[in-house]
C-alpha positions as CSV (number, residue, x, y, z in Angstrom):
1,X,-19.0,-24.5,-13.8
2,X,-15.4,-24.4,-14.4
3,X,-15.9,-20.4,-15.9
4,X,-17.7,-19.6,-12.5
5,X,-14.9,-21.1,-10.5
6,X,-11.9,-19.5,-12.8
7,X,-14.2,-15.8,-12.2
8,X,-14.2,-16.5,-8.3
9,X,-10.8,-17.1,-8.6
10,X,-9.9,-13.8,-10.3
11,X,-12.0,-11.8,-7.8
12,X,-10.1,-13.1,-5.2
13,X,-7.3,-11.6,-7.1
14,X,-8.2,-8.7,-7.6
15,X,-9.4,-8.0,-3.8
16,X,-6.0,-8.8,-3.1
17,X,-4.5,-7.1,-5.5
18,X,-6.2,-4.4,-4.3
19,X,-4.6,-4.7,-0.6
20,X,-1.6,-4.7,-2.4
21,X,-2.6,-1.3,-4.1
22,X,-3.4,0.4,-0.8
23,X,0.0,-0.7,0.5
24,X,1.8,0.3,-2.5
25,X,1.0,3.8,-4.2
26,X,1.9,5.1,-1.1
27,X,5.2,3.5,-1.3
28,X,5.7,4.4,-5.0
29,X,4.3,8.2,-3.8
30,X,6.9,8.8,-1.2
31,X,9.9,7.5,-3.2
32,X,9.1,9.6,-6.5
33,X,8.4,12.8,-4.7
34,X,11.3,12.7,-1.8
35,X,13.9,10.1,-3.4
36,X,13.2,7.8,0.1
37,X,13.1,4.3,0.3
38,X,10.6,4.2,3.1
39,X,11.6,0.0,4.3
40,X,9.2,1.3,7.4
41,X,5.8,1.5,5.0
42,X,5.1,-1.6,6.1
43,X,5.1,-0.6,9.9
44,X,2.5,1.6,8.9
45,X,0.6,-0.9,7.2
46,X,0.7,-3.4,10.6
47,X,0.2,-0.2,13.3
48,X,-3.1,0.4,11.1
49,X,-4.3,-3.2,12.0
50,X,-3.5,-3.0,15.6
51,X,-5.2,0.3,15.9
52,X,-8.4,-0.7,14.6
53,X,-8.7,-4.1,16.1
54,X,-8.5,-2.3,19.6
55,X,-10.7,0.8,18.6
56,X,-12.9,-1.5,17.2
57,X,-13.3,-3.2,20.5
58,X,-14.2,-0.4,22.2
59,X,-16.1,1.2,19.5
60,X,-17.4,-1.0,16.5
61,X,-15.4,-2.1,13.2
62,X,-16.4,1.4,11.6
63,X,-15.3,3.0,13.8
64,X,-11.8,1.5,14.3
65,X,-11.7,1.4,10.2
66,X,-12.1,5.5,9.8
67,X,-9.8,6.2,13.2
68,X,-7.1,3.5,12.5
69,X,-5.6,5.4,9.1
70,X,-6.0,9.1,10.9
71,X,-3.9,8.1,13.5
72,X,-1.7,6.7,11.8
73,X,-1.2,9.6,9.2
74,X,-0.5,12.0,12.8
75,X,2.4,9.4,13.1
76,X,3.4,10.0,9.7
77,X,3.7,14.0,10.3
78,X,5.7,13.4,13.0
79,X,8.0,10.4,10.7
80,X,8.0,13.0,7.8
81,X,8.9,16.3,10.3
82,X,11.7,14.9,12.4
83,X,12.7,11.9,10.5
84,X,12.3,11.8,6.7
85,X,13.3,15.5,6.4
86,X,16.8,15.4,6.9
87,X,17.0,12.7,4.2
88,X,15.9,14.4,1.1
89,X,19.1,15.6,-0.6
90,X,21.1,12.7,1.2
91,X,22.6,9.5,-0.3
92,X,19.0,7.0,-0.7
93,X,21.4,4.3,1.4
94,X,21.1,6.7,4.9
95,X,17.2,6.9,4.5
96,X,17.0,2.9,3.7
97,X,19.0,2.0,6.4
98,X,16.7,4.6,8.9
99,X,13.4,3.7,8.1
100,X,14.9,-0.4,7.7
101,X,16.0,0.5,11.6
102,X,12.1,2.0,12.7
103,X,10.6,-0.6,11.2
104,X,12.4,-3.1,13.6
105,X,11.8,-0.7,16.4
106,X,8.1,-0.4,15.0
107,X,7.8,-4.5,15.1
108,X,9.2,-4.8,18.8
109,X,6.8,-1.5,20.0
110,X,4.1,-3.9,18.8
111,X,5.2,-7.2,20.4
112,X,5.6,-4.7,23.6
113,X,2.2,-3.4,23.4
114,X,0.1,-5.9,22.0
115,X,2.1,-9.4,22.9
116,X,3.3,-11.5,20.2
117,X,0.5,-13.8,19.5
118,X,-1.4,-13.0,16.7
119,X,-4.4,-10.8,17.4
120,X,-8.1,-12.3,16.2
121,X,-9.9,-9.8,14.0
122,X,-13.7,-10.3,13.4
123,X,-15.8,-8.6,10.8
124,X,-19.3,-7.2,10.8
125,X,-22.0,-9.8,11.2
126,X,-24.3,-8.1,8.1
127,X,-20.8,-8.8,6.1
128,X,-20.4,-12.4,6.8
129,X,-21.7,-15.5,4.5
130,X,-21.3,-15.1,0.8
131,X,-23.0,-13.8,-2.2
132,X,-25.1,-16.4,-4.4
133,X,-26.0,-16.0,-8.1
134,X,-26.5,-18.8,-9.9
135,X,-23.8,-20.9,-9.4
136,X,-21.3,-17.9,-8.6
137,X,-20.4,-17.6,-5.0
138,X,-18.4,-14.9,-3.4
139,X,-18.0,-13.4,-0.2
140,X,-19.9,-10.2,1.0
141,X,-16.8,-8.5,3.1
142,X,-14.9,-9.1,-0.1
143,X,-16.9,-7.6,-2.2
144,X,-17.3,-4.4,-0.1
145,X,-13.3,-4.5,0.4
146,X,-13.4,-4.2,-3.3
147,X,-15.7,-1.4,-3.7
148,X,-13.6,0.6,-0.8
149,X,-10.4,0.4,-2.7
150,X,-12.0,1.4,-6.0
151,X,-13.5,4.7,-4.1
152,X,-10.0,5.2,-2.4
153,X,-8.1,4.6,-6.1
154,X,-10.8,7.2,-7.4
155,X,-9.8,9.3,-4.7
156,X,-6.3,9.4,-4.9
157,X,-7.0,9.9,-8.8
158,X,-8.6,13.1,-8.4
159,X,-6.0,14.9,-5.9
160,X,-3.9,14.2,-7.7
161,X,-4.9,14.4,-11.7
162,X,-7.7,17.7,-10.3
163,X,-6.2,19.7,-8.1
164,X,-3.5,22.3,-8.1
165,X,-1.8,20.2,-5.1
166,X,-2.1,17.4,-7.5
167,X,-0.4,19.3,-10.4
168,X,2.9,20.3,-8.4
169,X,3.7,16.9,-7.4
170,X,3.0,15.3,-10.3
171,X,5.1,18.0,-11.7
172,X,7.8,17.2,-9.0
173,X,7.9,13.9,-10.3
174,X,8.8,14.5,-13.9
175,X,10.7,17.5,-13.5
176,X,11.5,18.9,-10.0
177,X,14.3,21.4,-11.7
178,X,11.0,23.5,-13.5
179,X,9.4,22.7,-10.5
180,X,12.8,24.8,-8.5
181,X,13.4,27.1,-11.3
182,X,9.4,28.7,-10.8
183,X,10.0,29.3,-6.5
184,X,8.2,26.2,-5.4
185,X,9.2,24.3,-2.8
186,X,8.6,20.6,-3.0
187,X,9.7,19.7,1.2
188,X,6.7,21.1,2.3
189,X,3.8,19.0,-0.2
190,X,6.1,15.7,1.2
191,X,3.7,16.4,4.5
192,X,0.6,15.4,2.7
193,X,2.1,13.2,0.6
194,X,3.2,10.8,3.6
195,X,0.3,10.9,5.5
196,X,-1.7,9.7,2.5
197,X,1.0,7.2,1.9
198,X,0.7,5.9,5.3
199,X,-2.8,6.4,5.7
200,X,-3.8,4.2,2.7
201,X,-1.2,1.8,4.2
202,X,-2.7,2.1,7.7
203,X,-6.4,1.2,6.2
204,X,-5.3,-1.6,4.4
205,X,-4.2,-3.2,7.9
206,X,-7.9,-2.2,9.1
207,X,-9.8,-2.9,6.3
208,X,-8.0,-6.7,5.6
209,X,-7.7,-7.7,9.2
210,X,-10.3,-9.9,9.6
211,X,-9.0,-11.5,5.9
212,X,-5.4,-12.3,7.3
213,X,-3.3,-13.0,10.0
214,X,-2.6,-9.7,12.4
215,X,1.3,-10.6,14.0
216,X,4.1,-7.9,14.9
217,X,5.9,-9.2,11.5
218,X,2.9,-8.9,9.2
219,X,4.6,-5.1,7.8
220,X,8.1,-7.0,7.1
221,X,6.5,-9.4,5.3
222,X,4.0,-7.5,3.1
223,X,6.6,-4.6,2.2
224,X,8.8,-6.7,0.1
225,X,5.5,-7.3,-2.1
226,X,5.3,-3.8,-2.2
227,X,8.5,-3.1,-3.7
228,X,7.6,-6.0,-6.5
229,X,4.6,-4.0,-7.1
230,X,5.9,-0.9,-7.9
231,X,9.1,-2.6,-9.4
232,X,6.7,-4.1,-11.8
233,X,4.2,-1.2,-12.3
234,X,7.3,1.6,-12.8
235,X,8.2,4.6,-10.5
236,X,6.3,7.5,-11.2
237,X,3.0,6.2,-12.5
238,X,0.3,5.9,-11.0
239,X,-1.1,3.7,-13.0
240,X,1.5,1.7,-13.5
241,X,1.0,0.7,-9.8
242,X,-2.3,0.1,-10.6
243,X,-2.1,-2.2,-13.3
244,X,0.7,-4.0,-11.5
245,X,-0.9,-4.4,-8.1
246,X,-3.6,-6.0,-9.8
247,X,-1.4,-7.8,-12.1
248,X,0.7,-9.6,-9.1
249,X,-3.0,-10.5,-7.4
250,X,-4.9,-12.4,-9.8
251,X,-1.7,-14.2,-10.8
252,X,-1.4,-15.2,-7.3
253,X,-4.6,-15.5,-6.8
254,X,-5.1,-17.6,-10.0
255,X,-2.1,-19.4,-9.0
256,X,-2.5,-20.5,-5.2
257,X,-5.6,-22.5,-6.7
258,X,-4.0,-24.3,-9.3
259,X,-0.5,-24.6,-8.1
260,X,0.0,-23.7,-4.5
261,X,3.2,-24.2,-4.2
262,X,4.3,-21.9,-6.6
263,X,2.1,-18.8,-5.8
264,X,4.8,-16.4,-3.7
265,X,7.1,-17.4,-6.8
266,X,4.8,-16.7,-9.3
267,X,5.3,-12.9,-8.8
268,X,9.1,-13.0,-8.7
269,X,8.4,-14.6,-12.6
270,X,6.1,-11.9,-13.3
271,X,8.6,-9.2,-12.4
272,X,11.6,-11.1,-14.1
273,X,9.6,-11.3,-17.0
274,X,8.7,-7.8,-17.0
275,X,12.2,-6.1,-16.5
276,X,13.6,-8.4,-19.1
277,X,11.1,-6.2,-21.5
278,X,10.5,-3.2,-19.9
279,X,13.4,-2.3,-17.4
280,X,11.5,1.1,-15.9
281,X,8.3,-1.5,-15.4
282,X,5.0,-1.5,-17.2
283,X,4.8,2.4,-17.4
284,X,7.9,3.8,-15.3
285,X,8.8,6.9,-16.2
286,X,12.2,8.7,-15.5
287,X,12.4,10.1,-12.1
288,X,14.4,12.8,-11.0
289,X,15.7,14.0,-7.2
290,X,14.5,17.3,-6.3
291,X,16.4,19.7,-5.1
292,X,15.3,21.6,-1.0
């Protein structure tokens, strides 16, 4: 009994380590291909909840879950076109402070649009009640939340490990002087690479709405576990992410069974832990700025 409890346990930390992955390749994708701190990722991340909840309302929770991360990924051409852009070759500090300012404009917008109270988020009726083998209980929406993220992780995997698109910017990452010295142009791949940034962020607002609380803060809050994730997982890997992101939610989720109290701390342990041994995280590897 206590082997099926510890296994439910570590399901439910790997579902949300798996909202954490969504949130945070993206994150690690922008900053190892354009050098920008994006503090507004989590924005993205909260305007993908709001926008399904109120397609869904009007149109059914598929419906709000496919829309919600294609809208938001038109807002992130528009962020990367006439926003991120100027930032490239600049100090880091002017793009943190910009995107730290849009995501307080981005909060307010919300609490403008959509009030301040948090908004209720229901899921499918076929997805509600739980699973039952045996003495192993688990719930159905989580178990499809897990399947979604593996699909979206195999995904990502193949633009970016099969495709000639995939090849440049992982080229850009390692070495964006060969990348200059052949005539390529790394600005305009940063396009794609934000919209899928802020696209897998916007679906992990739709998909884990009706798992957690939808308020106009819910982006501040989740983007500093974004940074431990790809603190802890090392810039540049994708991987790394990964492993991390799945690291940081089955120690929380292990933890806030055991020892409640301590489960937002446990993940600060992990990542002292981790930079005490590996300072470039779990597999980091060395990131260069590229050059317009």
């Amino acid at each position: 009994m206590q082997i099926v409890f510890l296994l439910e346990q570590v399901l439910n930390g790997l579902v949300l380590g798996g909202y954490y992955l969504l949130i945070a390749l993206g994150l690690s994708l922008i900053f190892s291909v354009g050098g920008v701190v994006n503090l507004a990722h989590g924005a993205f991340y909260a305007l993908g909840a709001y926008a399904a909840i109120t397609v869904g309302e009007q149109f059914g929770f598929l419906t709000g879950v496919v829309l919600s991360p294609v809208l938001v990924g038109v807002l992130g051409v528009l962020f990367e076109r006439f926003l991120l852009r100027r930032f490239y070759a600049a100090d880091p500090i002017l793009s943190l402070l910009l995107t730290f300012g849009l995501a307080m404009v981005a909060e307010q917008v919300i609490r403008i649009l959509w009030g301040a109270a948090p908004l209720p988020a229901s899921m499918p009726p076929a997805l509600k009640g739980p699973v039952i083998i045996g003495d192993f209980l688990f719930s159905r929406y989580r178990l499809m939340l897990l399947g979604i993220v593996a699909a979206v992780l195999a995904g990502v995997w193949l633009l970016l490990h099969r495709t000639s698109f995939g090849r440049v910017v992982r080229a850009g990452m390692q070495r964006p002087d060969m990348v200059a010295a052949l005539g390529i142009r790394l600005q305009p791949y940063m396009t794609t690479i934000v919209v899928l940034g802020v696209g897998t962020a916007a679906l992990a607002g739709a998909l884990f709405a009706p798992v957690t609380v939808v308020h106009p803060a819910m982006g501040v809050e989740i983007i500093t576990i974004a940074f431990v994730v790809v603190v802890i997982g090392g810039l540049g890997s994708f991987w790394g992410v990964v492993l991390a992101a799945l690291l940081v939610g089955v120690v929380r989720g292990v933890t806030i069974h055991f020892l409640p109290a301590a489960s937002e701390a446990s993940m600060y342990v992990l990542m002292f832990l981790v930079l005490m041994f590996r300072p470039r995280g779990l597999l980091g590897e060395r990131i260069e700025k590229f050059e317009r």
